[in-house]
DSSP file (Angstrom, degrees, kcal/mol; ACC not computed):
  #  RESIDUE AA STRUCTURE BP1 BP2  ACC     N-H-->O    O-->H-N    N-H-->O    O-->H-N    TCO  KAPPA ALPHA  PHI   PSI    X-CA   Y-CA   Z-CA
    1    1 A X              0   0    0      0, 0.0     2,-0.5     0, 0.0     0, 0.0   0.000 360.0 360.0 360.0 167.8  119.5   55.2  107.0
    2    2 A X        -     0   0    0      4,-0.0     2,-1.1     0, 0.0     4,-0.0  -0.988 360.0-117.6-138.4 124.9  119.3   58.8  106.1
    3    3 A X    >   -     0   0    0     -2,-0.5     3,-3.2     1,-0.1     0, 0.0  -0.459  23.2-158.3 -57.0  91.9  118.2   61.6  108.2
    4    4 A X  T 3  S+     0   0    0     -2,-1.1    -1,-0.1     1,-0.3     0, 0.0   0.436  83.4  59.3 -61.7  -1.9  115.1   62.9  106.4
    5    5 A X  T 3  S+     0   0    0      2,-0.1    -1,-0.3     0, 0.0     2,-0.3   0.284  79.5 104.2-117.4   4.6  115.2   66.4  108.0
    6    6 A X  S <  S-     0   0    0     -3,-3.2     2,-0.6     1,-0.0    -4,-0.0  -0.591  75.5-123.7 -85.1 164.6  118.5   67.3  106.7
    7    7 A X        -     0   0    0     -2,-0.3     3,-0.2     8,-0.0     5,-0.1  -0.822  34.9-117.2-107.7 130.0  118.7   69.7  103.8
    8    8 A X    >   -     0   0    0     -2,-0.6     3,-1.2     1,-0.2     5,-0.5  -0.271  48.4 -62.8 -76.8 170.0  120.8   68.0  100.8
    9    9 A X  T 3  S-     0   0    0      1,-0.3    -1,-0.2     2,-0.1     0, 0.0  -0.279 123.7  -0.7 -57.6 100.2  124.1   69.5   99.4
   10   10 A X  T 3  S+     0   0    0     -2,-0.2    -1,-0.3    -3,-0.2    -2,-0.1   0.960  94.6 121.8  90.1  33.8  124.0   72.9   97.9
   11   11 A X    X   -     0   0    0     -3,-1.2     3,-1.9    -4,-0.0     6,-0.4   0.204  63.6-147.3 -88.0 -11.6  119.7   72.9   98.7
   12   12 A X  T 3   -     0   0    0      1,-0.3     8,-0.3    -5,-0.1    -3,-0.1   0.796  57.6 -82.2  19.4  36.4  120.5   76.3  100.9
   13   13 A X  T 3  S+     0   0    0     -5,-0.5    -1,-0.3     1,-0.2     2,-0.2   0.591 100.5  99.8  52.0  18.0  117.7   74.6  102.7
   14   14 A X  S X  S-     0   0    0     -3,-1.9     2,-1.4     3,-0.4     3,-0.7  -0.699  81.3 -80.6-112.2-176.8  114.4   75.3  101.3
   15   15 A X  T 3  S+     0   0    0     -2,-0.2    -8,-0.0     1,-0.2    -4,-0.0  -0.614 121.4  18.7 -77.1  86.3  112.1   73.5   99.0
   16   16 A X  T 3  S-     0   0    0     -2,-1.4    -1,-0.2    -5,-0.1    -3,-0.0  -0.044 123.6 -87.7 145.8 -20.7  113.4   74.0   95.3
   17   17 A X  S <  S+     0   0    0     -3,-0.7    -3,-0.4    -6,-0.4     2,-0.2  -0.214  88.6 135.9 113.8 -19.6  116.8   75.0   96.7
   18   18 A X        -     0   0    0     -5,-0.1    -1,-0.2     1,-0.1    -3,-0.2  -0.286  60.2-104.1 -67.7 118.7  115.9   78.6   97.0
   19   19 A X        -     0   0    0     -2,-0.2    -1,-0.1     1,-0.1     4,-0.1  -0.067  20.0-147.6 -33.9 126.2  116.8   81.0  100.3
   20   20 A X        +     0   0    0     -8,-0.3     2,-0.2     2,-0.1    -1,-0.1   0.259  61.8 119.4-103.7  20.2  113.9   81.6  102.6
   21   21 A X  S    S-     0   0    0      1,-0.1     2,-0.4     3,-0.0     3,-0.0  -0.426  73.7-101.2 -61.5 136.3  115.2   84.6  103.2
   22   22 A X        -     0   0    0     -2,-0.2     3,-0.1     1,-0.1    -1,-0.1  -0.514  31.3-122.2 -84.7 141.9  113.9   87.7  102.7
   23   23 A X    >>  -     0   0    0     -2,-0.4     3,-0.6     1,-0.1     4,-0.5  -0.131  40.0-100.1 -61.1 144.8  115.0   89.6   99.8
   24   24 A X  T 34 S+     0   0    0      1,-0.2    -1,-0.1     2,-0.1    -3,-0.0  -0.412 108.3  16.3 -72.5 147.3  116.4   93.1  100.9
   25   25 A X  T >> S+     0   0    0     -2,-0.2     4,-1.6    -3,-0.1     3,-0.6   0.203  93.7 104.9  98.3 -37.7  114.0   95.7  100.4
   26   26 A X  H <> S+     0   0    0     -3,-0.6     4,-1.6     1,-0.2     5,-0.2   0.903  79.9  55.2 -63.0 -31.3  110.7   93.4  100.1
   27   27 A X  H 3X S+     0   0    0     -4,-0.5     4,-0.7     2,-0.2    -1,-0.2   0.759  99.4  58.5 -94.3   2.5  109.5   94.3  103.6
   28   28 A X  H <> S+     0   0    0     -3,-0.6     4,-2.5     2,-0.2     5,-0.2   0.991 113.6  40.3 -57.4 -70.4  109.5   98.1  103.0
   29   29 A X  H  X S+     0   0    0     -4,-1.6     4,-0.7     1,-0.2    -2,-0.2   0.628 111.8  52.6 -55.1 -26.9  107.1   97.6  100.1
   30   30 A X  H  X S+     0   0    0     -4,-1.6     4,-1.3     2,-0.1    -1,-0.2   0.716 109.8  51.4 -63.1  -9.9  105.0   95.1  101.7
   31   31 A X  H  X S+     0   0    0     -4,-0.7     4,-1.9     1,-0.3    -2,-0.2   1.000 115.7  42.8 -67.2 -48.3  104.6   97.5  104.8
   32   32 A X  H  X S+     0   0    0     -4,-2.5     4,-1.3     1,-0.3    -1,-0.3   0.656 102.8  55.9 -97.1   1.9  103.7  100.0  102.8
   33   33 A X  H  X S+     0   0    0     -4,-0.7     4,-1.2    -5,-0.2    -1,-0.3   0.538 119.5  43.5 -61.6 -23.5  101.3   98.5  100.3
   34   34 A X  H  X S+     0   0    0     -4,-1.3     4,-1.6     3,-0.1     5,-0.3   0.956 110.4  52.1 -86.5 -50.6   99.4   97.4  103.9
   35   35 A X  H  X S+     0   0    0     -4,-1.9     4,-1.3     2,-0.3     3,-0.4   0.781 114.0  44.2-104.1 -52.5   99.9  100.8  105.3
   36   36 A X  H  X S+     0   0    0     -4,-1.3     4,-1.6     1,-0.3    -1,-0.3   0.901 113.1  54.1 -63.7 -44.4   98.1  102.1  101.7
   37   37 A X  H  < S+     0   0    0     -4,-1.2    -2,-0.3     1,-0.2    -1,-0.3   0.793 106.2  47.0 -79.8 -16.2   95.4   99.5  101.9
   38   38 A X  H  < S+     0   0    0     -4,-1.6    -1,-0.2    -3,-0.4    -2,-0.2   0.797 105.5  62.9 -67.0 -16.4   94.3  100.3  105.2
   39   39 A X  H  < S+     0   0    0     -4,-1.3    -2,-0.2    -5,-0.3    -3,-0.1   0.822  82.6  88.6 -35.6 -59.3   94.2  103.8  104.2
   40   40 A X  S  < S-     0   0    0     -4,-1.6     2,-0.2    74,-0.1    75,-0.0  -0.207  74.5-139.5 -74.2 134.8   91.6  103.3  101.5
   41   41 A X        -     0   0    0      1,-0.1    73,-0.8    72,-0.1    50,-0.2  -0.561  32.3-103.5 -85.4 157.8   87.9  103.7  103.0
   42   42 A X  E     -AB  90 113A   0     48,-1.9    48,-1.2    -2,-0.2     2,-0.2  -0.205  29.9-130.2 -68.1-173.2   85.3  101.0  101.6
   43   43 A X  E     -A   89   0A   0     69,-1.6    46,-0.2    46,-0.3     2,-0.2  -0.789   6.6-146.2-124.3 142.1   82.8  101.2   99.3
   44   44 A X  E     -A   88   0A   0     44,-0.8    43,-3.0    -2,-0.2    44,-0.8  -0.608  19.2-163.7-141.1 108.1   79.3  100.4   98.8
   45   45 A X  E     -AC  86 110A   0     65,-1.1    65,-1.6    41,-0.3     2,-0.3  -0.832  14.7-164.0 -66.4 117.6   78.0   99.5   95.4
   46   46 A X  E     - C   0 109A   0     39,-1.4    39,-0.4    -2,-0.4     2,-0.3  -0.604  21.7-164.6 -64.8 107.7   74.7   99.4   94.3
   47   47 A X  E     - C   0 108A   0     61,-1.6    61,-0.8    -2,-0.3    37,-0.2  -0.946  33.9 -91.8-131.1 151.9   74.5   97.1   90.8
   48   48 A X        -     0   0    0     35,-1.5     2,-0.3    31,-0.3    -1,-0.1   0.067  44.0-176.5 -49.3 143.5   71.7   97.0   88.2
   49   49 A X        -     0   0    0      3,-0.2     3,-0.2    58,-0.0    -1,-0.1  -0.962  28.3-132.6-153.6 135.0   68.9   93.9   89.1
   50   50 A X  S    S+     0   0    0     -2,-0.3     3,-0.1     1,-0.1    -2,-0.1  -0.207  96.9  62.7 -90.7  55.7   66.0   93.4   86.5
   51   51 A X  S    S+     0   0    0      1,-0.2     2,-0.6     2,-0.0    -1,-0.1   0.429  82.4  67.0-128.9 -30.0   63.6   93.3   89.3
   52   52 A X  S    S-     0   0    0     -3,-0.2    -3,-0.2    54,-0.0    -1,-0.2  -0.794  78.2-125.9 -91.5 131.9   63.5   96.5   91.2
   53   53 A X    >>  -     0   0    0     -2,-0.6     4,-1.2     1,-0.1     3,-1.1  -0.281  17.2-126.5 -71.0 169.6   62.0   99.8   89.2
   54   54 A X  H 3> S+     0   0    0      1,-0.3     4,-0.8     2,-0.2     5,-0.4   0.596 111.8  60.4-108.5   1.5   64.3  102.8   89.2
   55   55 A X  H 34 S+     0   0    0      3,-0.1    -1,-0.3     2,-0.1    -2,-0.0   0.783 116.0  38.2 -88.4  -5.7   61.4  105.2   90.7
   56   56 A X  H <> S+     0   0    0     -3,-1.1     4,-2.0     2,-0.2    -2,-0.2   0.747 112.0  53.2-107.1 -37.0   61.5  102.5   93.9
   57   57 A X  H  X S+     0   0    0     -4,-1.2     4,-2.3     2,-0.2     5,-0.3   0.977 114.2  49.4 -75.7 -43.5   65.9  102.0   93.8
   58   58 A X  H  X>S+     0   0    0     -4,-0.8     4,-1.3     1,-0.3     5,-0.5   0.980 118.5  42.3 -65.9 -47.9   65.5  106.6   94.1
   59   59 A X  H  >5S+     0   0    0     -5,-0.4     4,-2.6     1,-0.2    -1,-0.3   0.974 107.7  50.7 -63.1 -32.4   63.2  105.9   97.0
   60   60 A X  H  X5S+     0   0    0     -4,-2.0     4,-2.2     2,-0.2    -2,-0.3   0.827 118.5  40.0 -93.6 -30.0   64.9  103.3   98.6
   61   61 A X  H  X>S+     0   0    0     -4,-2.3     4,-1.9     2,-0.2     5,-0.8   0.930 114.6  55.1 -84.6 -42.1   68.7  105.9   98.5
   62   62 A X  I >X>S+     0   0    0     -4,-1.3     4,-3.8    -5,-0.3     5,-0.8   0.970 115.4  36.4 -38.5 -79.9   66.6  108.9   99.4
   63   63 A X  I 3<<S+     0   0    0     -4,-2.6    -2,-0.2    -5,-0.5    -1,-0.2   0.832 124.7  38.3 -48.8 -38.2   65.4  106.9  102.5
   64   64 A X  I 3<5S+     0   0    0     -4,-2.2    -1,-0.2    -5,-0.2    -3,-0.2   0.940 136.6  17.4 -75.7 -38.6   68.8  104.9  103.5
   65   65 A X  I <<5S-     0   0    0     -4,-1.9    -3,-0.2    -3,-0.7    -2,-0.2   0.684  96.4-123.1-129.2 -39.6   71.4  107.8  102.7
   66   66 A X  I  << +     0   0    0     -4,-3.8     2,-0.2    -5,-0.8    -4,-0.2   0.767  49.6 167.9  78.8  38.0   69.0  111.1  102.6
   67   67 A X      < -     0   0    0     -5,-0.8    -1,-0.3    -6,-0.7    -2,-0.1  -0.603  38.9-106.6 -86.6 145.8   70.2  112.0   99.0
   68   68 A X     >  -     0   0    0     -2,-0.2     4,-1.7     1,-0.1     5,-0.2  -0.263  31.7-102.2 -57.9 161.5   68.2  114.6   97.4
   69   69 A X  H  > S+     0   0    0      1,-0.2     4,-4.7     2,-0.2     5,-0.3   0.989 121.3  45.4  -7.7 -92.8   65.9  113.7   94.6
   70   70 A X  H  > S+     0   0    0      2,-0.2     4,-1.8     1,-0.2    -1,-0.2   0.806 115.1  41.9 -31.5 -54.4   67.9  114.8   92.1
   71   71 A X  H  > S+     0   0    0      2,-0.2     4,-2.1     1,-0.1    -1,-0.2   0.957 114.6  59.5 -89.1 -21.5   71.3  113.2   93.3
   72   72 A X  H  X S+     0   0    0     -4,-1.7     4,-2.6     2,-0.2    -2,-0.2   0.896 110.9  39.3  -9.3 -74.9   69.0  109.8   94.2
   73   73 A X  H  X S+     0   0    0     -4,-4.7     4,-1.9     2,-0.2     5,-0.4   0.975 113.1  56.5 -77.6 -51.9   67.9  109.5   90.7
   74   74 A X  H  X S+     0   0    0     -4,-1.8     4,-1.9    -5,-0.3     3,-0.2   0.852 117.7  40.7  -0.8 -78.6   71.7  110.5   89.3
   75   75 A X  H  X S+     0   0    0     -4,-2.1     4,-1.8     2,-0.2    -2,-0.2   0.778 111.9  45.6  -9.9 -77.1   72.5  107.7   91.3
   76   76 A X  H  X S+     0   0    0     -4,-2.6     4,-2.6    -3,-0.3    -2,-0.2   0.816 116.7  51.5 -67.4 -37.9   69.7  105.3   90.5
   77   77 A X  H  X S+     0   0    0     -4,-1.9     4,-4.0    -3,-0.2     5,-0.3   0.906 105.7  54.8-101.4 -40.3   70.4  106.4   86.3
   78   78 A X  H  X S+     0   0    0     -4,-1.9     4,-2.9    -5,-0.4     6,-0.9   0.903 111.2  46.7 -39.8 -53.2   74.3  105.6   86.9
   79   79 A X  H  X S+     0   0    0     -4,-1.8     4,-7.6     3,-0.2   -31,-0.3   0.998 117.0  46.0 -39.3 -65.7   72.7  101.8   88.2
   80   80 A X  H  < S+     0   0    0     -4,-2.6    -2,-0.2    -5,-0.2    -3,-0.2   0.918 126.2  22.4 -36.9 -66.0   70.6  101.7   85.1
   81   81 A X  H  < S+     0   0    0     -4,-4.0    -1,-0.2     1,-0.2    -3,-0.2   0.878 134.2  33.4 -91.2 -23.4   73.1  102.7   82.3
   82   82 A X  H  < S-     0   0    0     -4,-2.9    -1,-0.2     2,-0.3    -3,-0.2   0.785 101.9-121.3 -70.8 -42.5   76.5  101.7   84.0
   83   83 A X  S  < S+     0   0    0     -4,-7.6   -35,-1.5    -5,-0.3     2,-0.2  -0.014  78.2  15.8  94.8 -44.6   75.4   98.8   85.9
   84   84 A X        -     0   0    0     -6,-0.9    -2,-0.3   -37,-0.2   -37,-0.2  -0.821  57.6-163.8-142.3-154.9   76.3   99.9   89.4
   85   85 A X        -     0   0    0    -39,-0.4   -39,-1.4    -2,-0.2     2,-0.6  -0.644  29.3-103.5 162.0 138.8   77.2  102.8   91.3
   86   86 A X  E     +A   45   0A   0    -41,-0.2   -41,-0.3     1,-0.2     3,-0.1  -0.698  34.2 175.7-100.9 135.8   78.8  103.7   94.8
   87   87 A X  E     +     0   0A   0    -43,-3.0     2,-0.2    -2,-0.6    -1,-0.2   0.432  59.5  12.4 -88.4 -30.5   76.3  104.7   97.1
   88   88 A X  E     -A   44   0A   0    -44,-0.8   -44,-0.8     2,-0.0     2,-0.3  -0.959  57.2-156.3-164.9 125.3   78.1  105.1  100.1
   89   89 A X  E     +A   43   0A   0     -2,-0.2   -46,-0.3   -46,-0.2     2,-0.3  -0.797  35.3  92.3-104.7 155.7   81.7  105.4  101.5
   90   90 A X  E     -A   42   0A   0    -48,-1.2   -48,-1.9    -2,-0.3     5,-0.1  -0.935  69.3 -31.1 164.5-158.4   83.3  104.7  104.8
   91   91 A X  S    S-     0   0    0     -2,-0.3     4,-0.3   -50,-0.2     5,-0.1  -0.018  71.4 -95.0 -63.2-173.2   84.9  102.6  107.3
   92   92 A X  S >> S+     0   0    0      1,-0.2     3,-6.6     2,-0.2     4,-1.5   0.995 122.4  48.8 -50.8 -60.4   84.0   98.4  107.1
   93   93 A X  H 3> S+     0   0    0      1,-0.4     4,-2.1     2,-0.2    -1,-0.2   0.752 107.6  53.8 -75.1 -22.1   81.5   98.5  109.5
   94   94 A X  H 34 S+     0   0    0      2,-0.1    -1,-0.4     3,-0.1     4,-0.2   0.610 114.9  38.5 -66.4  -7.2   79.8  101.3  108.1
   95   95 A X  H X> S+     0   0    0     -3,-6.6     3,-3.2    -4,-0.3     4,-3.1   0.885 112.2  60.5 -94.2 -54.3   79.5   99.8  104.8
   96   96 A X  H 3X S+     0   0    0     -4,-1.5     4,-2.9     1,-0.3     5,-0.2   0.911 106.6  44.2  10.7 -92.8   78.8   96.7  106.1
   97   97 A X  H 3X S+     0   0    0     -4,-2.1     4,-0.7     1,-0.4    -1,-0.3   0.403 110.5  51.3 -66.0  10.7   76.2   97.9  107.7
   98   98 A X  H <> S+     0   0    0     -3,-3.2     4,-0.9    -4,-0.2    -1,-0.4   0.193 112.0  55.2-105.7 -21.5   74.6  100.1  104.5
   99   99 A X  H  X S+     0   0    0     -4,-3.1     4,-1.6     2,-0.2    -2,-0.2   0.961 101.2  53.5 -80.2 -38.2   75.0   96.9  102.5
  100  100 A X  H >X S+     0   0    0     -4,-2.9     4,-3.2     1,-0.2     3,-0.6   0.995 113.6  43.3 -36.8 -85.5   73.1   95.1  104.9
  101  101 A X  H 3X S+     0   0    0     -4,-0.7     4,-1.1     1,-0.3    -1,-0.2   0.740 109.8  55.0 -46.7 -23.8   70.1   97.8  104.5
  102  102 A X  H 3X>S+     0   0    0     -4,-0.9     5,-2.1     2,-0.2     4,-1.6   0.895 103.2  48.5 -69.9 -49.5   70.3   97.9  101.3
  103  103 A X  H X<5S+     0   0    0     -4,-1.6     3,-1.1    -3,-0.6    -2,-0.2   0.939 105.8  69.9 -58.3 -50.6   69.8   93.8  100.8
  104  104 A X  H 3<5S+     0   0    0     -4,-3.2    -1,-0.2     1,-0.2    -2,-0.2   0.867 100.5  48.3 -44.4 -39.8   66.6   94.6  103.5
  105  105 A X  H 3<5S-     0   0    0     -4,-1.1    -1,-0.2     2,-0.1    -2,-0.2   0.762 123.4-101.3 -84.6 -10.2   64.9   96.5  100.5
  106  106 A X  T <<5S+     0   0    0     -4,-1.6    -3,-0.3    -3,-1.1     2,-0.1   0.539  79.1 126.4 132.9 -10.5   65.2   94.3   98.2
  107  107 A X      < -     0   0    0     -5,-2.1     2,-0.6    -6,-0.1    -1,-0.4  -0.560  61.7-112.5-124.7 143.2   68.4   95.9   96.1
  108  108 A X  E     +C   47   0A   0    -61,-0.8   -61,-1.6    -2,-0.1     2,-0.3  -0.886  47.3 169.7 -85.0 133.5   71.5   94.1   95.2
  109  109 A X  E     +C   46   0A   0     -2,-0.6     2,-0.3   -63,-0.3   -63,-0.2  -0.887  11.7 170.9-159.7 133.3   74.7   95.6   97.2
  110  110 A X  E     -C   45   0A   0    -65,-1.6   -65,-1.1    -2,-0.3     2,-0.4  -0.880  22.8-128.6-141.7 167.6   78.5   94.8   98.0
  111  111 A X        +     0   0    0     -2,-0.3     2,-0.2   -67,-0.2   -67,-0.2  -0.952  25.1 169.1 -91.1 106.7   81.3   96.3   99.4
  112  112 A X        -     0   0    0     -2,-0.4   -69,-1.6     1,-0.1     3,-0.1  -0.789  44.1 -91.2 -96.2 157.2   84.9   96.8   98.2
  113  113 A X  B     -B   42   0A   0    -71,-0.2     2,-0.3    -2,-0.2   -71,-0.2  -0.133  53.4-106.1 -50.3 158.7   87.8   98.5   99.0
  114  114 A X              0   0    0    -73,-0.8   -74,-0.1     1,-0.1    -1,-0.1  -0.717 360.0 360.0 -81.6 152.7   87.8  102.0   97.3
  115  115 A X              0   0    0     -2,-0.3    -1,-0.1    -3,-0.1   -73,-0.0   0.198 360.0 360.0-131.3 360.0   90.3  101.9   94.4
């Protein structure tokens, strides 16, 4: 019989033969690729829906965010010709929670990291 938990000859004991070591250097760069992505605040994007009218999406960011007319419809014309537009920045739970209101009026909304 053969011990099924030994690692065959010249396997350096992982699955394929390959070291499950970590490579020197690799945890510097993951640390700081996390260290960068917590960095980055979210996002909330607004994107274009053929349902809502764009004199109701300018009411509905005036009222949620307290943008002016002017940067409201900016905003709202970004939706229109772009396809989306970010509404709103901050930590999660504040975007969260402006994506939420936003889905309450009627408007389609998500969240992303900023990039």
């Amino acid at each position: 019989m053969t011990d099924s938990s030994a690692a065959a000859p010249g396997s350096a004991g992982g699955p394929g033969g390959g070291s499950t070591a970590a490579q020197p250097g690799t945890s510097a760069v993951l640390e700081r690729r996390t260290d960068e992505a917590i960095d980055k605040p979210w996002v909330t994007v607004v994107w274009d829906d053929p349902v809502n009218l764009m004199s109701y999406v300018t009411f509905v960011l005036r009222k949620l965010f307290g943008y002016s007319t002017d940067k409201a419809k900016e905003l709202m014309m970004q939706v229109h010709t772009e396809g989306k537009a970010v509404v709103s920045t901050g930590d999660r739970d504040k975007v969260e929670g402006d994506v939420r209101k936003l889905h309450a009026a009627g408007l389609w909304a998500t969240m992303q990291r900023d990039s």
